[in-house]
N, C-alpha and C positions, 0 to 999 in steps of 0.2 A: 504494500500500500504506500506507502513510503516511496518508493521508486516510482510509483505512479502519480502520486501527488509531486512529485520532484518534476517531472518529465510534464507535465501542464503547464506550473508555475513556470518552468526555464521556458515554455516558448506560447507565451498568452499574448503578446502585444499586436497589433496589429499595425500601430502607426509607433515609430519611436524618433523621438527630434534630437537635435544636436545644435543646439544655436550655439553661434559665437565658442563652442567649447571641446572642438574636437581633438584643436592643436595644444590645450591644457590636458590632454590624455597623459602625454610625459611630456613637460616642453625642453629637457632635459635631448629626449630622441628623434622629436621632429627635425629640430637642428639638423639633425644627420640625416635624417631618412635618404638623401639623394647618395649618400657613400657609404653608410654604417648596415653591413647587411645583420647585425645585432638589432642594431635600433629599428627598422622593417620588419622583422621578425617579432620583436613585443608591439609593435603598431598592429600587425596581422593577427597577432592574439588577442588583440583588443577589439577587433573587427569580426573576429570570431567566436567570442565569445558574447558578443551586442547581436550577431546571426541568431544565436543561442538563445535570446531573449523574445524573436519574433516569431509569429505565425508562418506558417508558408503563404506565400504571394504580399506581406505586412510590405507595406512605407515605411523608406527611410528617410528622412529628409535630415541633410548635414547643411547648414548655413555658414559660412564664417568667411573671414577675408583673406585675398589670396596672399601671395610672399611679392608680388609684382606690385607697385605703385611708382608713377609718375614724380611725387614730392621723394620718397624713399631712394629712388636711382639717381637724383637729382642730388643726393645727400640732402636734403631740403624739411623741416620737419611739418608733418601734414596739418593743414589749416583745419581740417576737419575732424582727424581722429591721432590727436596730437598723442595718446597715449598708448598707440600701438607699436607693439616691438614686429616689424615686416620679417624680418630673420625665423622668429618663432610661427612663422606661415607656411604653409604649402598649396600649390593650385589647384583647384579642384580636378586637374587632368588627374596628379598624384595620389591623391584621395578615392578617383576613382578606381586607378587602375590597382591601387589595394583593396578595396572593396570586392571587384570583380575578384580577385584572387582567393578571398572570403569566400566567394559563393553568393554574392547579392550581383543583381543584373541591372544595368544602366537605363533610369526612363528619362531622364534629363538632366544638362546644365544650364543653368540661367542667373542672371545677374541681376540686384538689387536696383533699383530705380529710383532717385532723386526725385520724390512726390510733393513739394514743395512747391511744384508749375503745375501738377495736377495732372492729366490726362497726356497734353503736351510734354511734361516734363519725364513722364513714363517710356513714352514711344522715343523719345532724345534718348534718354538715360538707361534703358535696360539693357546694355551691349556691353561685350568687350570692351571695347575701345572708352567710351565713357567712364566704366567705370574703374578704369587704368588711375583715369585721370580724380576721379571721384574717391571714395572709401574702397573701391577692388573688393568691394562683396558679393559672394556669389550663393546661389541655391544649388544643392545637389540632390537630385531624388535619386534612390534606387528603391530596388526590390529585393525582398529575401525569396 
């Protein structure tokens, strides 16, 4: 019973979110992820073990900002999100393609949108490129 009760609990969720706090999993091993096949490997245990939490077919949704910004490369400190460390980032391609290696399947990436001009400022601002320039927030959905 136990076993069974165990095996419900680890995979009930059907939607599970991740705002702004993926790259706070170890900010210690994000740093490294592009070289540290140690640090990828406790990132993928941590992706796999967050699998472990969902339903089959459940939403992922991971939000947070990418390691790329326009004020950052510039050495320049950002007007907008003056208290972000870019270093402690990775881009949702990265993200993704740990994820995929989890066992979650890719439905989208999408970029946060500068709602402030309203409808106009969504259609301007939900891109790449905008948001290089803007806070480099992006959405990531997948699937378990």
């Amino acid at each position: 019973q136990v076993n069974e009760l165990r095996r419900w609990i680890d995979s009930c969720f059907d939607l599970l979110l991740m705002h702004n706090s993926v790259n706070h999993l170890s900010e210690a091993d994000v740093v490294r992820l592009d070289y540290d096949a140690e640090s990828r490997r406790r990132y993928l245990g941590y992706f796999v073990a967050l699998k472990q939490l969902a339903r089959p077919g459940a939403d992922v949704v991971i939000a947070d900002c990418s390691n790329r910004n326009l004020f950052a490369d510039l050495g320049l400190p950002h007007p907008i999100s003056r208290t972000i460390n870019w270093r402690k980032h990775q881009p949702p391609e990265t993200w993704l393609e740990m994820l995929s290696m989890s066992g979650f399947h890719k439905v989208s990436i999408g970029w946060s949108a500068y709602r402030r001009l309203g409808r106009a400022g969504w259609r301007l601002t939900a891109n790449a490129a905008a948001a290089y320039v803007l806070t480099s927030h992006f959405r990531l959905h997948v699937r378990a």
